[in-house]
C-alpha positions in Angstrom: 95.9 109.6 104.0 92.9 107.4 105.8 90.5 108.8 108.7 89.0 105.6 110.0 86.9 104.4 107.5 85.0 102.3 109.9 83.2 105.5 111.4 79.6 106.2 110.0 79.2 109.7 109.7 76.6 112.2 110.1 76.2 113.9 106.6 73.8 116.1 107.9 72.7 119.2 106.0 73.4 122.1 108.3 71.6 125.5 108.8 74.9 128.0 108.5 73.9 131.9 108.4 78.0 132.6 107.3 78.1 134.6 103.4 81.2 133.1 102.1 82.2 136.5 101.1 86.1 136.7 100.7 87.8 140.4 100.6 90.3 140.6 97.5 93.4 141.5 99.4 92.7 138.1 101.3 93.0 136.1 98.2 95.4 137.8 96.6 97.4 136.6 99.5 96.2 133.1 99.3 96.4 132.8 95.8 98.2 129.3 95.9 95.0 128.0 97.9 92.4 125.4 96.6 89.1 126.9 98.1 86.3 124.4 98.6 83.4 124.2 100.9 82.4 121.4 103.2 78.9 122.1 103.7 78.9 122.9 107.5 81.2 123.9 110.3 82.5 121.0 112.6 80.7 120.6 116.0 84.1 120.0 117.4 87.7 118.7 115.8 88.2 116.3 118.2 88.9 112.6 116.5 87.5 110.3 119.3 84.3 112.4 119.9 83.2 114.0 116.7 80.7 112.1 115.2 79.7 114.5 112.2 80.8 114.3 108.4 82.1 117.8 108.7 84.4 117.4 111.3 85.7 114.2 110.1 86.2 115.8 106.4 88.5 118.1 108.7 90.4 115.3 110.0 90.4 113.3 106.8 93.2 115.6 105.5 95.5 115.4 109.0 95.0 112.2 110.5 96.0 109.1 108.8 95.2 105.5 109.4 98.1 102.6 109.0 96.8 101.5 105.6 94.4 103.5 102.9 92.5 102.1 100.3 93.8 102.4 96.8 90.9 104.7 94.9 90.8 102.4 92.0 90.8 98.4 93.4 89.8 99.7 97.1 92.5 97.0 97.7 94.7 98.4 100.9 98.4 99.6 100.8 100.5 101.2 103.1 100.5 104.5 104.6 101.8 104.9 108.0 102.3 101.1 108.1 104.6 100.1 105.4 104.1 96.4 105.5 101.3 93.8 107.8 100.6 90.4 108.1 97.9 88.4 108.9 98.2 84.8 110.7 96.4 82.0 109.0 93.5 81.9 111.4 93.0 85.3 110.6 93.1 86.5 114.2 96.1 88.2 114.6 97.4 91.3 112.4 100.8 92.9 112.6 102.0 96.2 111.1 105.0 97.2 111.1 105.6 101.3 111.1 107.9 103.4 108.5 110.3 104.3 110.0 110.8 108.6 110.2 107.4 109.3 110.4 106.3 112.8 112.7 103.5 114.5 114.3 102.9 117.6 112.9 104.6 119.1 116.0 108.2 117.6 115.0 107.7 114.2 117.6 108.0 111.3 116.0 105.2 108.7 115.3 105.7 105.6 117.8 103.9 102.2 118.2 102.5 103.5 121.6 100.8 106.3 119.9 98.7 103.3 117.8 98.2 101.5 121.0 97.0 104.9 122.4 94.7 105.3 119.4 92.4 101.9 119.6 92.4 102.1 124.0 91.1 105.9 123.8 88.1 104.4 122.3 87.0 102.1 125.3 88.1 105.0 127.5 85.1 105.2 130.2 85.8 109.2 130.7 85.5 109.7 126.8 82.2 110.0 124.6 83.2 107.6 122.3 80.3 105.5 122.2 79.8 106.1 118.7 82.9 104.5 117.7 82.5 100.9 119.9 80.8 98.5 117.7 83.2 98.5 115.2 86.4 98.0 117.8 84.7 95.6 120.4 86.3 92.5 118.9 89.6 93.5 119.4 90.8 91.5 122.2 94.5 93.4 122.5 96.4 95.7 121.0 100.0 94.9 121.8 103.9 96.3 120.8 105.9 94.2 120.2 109.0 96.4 119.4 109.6 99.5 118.8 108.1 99.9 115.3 105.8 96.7 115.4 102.3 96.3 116.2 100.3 93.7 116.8 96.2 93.2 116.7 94.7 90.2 118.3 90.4 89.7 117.7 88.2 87.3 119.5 85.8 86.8 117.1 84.8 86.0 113.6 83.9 90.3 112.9 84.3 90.2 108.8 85.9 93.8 109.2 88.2 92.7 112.0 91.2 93.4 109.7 89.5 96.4 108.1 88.9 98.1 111.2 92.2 97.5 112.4 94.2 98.9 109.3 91.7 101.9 109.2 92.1 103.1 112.7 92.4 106.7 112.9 96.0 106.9 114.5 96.2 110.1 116.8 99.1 111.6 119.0 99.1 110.4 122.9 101.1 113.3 123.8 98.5 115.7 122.8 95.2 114.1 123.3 96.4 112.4 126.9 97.3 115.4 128.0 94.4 116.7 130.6 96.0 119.8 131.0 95.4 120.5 126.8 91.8 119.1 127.3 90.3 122.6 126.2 92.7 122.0 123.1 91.6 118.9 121.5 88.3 120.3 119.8 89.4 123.3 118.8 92.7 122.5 117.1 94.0 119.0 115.2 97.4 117.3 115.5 98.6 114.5 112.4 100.4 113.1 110.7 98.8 114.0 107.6 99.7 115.3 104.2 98.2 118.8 105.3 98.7 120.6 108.9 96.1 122.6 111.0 97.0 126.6 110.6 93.8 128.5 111.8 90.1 128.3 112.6 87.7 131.2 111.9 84.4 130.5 114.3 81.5 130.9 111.7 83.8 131.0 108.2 86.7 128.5 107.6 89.4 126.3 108.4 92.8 126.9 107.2 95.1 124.2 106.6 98.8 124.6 105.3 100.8 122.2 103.3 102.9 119.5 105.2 106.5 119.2 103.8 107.7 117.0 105.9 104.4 114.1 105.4 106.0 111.0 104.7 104.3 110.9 101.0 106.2 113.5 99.6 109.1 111.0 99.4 106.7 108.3 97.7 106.6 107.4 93.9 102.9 107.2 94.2 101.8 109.3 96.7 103.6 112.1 95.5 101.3 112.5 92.7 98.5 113.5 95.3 98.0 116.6 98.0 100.1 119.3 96.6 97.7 122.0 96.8 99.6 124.7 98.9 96.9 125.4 101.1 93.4 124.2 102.0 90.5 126.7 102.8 87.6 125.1 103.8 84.1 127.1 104.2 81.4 126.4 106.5 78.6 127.4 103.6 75.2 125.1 103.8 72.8 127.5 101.6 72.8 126.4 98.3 72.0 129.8 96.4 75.5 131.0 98.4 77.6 127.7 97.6 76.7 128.6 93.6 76.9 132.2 94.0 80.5 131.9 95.8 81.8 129.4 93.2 80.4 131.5 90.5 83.0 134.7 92.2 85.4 132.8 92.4 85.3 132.6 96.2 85.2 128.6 96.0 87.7 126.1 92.8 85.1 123.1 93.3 82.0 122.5 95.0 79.3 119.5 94.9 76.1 120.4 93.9 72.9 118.9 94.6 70.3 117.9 91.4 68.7 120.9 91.8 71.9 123.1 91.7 73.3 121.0 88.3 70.2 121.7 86.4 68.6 124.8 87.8 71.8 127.0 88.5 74.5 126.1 86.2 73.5 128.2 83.4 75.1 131.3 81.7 78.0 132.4 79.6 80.6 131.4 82.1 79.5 128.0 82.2 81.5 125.3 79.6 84.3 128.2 79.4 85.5 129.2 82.9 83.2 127.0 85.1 82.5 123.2 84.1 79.7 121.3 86.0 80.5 117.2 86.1 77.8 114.6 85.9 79.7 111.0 86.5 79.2 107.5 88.3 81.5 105.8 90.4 81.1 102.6 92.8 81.4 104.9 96.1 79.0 104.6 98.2 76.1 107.5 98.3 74.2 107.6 101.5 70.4 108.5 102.0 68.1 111.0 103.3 65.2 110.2 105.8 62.9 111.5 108.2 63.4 109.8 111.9 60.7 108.9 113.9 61.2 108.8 117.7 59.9 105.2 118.3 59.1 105.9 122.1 56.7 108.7 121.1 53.2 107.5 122.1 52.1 108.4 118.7 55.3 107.6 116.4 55.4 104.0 118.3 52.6 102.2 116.4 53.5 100.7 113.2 50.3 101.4 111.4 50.8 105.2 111.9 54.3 104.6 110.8 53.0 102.7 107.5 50.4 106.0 106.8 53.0 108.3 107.8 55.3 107.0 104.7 52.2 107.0 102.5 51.6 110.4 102.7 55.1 111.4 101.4 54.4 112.1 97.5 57.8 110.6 96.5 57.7 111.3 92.5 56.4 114.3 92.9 59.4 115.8 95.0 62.0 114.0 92.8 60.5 115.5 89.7 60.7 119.0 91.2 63.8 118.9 93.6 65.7 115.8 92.7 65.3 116.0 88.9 65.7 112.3 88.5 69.2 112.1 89.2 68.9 110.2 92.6 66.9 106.9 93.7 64.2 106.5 95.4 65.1 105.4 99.1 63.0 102.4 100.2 65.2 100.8 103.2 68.7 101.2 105.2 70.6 100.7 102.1 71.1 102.5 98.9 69.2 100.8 96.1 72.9 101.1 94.4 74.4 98.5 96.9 75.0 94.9 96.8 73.4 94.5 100.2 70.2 96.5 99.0 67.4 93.8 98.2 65.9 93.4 95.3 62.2 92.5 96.6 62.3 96.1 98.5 60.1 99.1 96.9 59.5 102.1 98.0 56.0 103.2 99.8 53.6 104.8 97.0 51.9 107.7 98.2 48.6 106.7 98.7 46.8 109.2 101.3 43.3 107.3 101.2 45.2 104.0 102.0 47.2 106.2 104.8 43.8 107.1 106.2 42.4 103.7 106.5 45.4 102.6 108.5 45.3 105.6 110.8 41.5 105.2 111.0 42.2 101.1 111.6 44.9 102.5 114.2 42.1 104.2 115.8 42.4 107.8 114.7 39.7 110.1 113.7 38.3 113.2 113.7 36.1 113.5 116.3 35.9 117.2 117.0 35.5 118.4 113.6 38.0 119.8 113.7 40.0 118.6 110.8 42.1 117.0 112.2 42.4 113.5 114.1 42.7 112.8 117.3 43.1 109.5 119.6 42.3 109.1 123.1 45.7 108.0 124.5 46.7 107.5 128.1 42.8 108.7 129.4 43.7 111.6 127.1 42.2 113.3 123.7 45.5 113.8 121.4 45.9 115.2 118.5 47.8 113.9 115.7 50.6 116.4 115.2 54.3 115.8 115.4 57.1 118.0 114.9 59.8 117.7 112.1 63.0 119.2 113.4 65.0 120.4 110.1 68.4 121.9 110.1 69.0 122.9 107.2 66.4 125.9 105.1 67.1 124.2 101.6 65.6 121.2 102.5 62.0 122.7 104.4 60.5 122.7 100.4 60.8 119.0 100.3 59.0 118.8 103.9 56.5 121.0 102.4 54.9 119.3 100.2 55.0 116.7 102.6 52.9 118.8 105.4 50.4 119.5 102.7 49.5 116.2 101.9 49.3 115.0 105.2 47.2 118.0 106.0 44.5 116.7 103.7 44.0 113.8 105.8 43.7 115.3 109.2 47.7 114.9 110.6 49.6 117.9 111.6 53.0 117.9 110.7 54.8 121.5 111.7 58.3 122.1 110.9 60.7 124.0 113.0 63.8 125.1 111.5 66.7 124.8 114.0 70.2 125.9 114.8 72.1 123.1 114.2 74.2 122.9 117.9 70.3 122.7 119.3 69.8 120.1 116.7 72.3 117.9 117.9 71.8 118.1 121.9 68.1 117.4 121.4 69.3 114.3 119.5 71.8 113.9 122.1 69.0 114.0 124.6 66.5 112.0 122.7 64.2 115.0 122.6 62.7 114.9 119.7 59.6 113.9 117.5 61.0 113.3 114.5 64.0 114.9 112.4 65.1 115.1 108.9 68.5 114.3 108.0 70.8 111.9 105.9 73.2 109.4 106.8 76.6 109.6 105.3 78.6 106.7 102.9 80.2 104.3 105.1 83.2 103.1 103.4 83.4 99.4 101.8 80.4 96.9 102.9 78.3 97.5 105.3 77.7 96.7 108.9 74.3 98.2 110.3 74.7 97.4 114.0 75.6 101.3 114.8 72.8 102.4 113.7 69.8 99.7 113.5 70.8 97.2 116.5 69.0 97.7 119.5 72.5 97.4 122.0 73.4 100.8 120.2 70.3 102.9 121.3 72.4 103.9 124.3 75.4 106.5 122.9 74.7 104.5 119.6 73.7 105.9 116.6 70.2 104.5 116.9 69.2 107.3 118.4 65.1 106.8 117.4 65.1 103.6 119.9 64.5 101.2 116.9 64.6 98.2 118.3 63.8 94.3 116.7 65.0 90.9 118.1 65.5 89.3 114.7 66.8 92.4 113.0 69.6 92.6 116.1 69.7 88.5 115.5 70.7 88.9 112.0 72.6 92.0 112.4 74.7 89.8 114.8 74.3 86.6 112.3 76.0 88.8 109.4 79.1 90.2 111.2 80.1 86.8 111.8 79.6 85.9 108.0 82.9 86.0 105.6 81.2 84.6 103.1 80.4 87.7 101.1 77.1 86.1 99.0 76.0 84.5 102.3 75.9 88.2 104.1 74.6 89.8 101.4 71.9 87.5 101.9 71.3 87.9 105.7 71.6 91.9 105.4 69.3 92.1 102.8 66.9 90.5 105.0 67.9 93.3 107.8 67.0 95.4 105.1 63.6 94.2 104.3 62.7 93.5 108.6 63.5 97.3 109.1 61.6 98.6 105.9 58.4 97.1 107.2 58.8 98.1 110.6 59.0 101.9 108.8 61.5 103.7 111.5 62.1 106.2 109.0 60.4 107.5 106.2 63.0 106.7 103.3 63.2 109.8 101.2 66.1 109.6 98.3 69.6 108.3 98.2 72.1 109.2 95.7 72.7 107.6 92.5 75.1 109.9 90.3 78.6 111.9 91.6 77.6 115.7 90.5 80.3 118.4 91.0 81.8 122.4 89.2 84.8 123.4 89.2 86.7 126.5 87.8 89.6 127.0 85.6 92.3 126.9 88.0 91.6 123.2 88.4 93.7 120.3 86.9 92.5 117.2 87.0 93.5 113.8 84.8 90.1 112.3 85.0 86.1 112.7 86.3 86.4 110.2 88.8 88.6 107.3 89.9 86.2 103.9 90.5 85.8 104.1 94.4 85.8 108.3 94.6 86.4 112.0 92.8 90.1 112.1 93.0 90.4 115.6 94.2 93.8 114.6 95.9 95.2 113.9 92.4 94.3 117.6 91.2 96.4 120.4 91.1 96.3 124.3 90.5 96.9 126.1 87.2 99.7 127.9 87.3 
């Protein structure tokens, strides 16, 4: 099973008001489910235009791509291709399908469903702008015979092939169809080892067991997916994700530092529930503050510079972080290749941030208390508003706003519902937000998110914008030499740290997870990821 690994994802922390409160007859009649939690409830199911980690979590378990990556080399092998080639130039890559492969609706997979899947995305009446960057150097997609398929790139892209074997593969008869339009977010059609059952607005997604998924016939991929059922929950409070698993309402959940050392106590723990600490060489992702780069105030780099100065970094990892994550200093998570070594992360320094704002022309002229600028013929302020979805994370802005109070800047944070969140980032309306960008599977490629072509439908949706950055960025996805793009994105790294788009708050560093007694599992974690798809239910 593969969801396009070449999608970035939004792994944004979510304000949900659902209790995941389950009645007993209910699970008494789901007793052969696995019951986990996903963190937030999808914006919409629909694989071309979804662009959160939520909704692609969803998909992850119904959609498949022609390869997958192996959990423990990350070396590809077949899934719904069962053998490819690549021509000695490396330009052209043909797959060849399995043969009795079917949609979850009983129709069988065919080579123009594939062709269907990679021309949806440069679809002008589709929003799948999101999804371009990684696709644009596919020159054709063409079938060649009824269970062959052939890629053809026009250009040197070093994920060419990895884009191409990770494409999400979707059904034409279902998501062509104009007349099912009103279908295609609410419900999902795969191939997958699990198959869409119901959807609960506001509390879960049911998914039943495929039988028919190719993998059940399969020496090796027999050993995974063989939970009966899947019940995901839409739960984003922390104290209810514990409290849940803790009832029983949920086998496994992830747990944030804070959750691992401050709620994981009590008799039950080490006998019916077991919290996991572990490392593997997945990637983590990092949590930032975005700065809307067009604001009149958030546009000059000084204020940018004092703004990440006045974030007391050790003091929120001691209290909320509890030193099991890194401190984030850049686009890249310190744990990564492609992170560079000569990058450190701002000190907090609140005196030094005054000098720069004061140097950028801001003081307090009214007495006030706070500064002000004259900009545009007008006296303004310094106050800018963090938008924040999620409750558990307004502590960490907190101590933030307080610091920066001392100084004379105004930082108010609005807690907001997170459909509102995402139109106003939609929209570009917006001062600054907090949020976290998801792991992107194997190395990374930053033009979604930091090159200045993507600010339009893009994921650089805070208008960064740098000519060498977008040089480089350009310079490195024509790079096969691994050491040599290390090289060049490290660079990127260190040209977008100084320019200070975001303020860099943490990234991860360990894998921390609980589960209950009803879980079987052979190991912690494979090398590249948990393994949950290996795991299977007590009896």
């Amino acid at each position: 099973m593969n969801l396009s690994l070449m999608k970035l994802m939004f792994l944004i922390c979510l304000n949900v008001s659902f209790v995941a409160c389950q009645d007993k007859d209910a699970q008494k009649s789901t007793s052969g489910s696995f019951f986990i939690n996903i963190g937030g409830e999808p914006t919409t199911l629909n694989p071309l235009t979804s662009t959160d980690g939520y909704s692609q979590t969803v998909q992850g378990y119904i959609i498949e791509g022609l390869l997958e990556r192996d959990l423990d080399t990350y070396e590809w092998k077949p899934a719904l291709a069962e053998k490819w080639e690549v021509s000695k130039d490396n330009k052209v890559f043909t797959f060849t399908l399995r043969e009795g492969v079917k949609w979850h609706d009983g129709k069988p997979l065919t080579v123009e469903d594939v062709k269907y899947s990679f021309d949806a995305i440069f679809d002008p009446t589709l929003n799948t702008a999101h999804m371009r960057p990684y696709y644009e150097s596919i020159e054709k997609v063409e079938i060649v015979d009824p269970r062959t398929i052939r890629f053809t790139v026009k250009d040197d892209y070093f994920k060419n092939f990895d884009v191409c074997a990770g494409i999400a593969v979707i059904p034409k008869h279902f998501y062509s169809d104009a007349t099912r339009k009103k279908d295609h977010g609410k419900v999902l059609l795969g191939t997958g080892p699990y198959k869409f059952a119901t959807y609960e607005k506001g509390k879960r997604i049911v998914l039943e067991r495929n039988e028919d998924w190719w993998g059940r016939k399969d020496p090796e991929e027999s050993k995974t997916w063989n939970y009966p059922r899947l019940v995901l929950r839409f739960i984003q409070e922390e104290n209810v994700i514990t409290e849940s698993f803790k009832k029983g309402d949920l086998d496994y959940i992830g747990l944030r530092p804070e959750a691992y050392v401050k709620k994981t106590d009590g008799p039950e723990w080490g006998t019916k529930l077991f919290k996991v600490k572990t490392v593997n060489k997945a990637n983590k992702g990092y949590t930032f503050v975005g700065w809307n780069m067009k604001h009149p105030i958030l546009s000059d780099k000084k204020v940018r510079r004092a703004l990440a100065m006045l974030y007391n970094r050790d003091l929120a990892m001691e209290k909320f972080e509890y030193n099991l994550s890194a401190h984030a200093d850049g686009p890249t998570e310190p744990s990564s290749d492609f992170h560079s070594p000569r990058l450190k992360p701002t000190a907090f320094d609140p005196q030094g941030a005054l000098k720069l704002l004061t140097d950028a022309g801001w003081k307090d002229t009214d007495g006030d208390g706070r500064l002000d600028k004259m900009i545009a013929g007008k006296k303004t302020p310094f106050s800018i508003t963090i938008l924040e979805p999620n409750a558990d994370y307004m502590k960490y802005l907190t101590i933030y706003k307080e610091e920066a109070k001392k100084v004379g800047v105004e930082l108010e944070l609005k807690q907001i519902e997170w459909n509102s969140f995402i139109k106003l980032i939609d929209e570009r309306k917006f001062e600054a937000v907090r949020l976290a960008w998801g792991p992107g599977a194997g190395d990374p490629d930053p033009k979604q998110v930091w090159h200045s072509a993507s600010q339009a439908g893009g994921s650089n949706f805070n208008h960064y914008s740098n000519p060498e950055v977008d040089r480089l960025i350009d310079l490195a996805r024509r790079t096969h030499d691994r050491v040599k793009r290390i090289e060049i994105q490290q660079k990127v790294g260190e040209l977008i740290s100084a320019d200070d788009p975001y303020l860099f708050m943490f990234a991860g560093k360990t894998t921390l997870y609980a589960h209950n007694t009803r879980i079987q599992k052979t190991r912690d974690t494979y090398t590249y990821g948990v393994g949950t798809q290996y795991w299977t239910l007590a009896p």
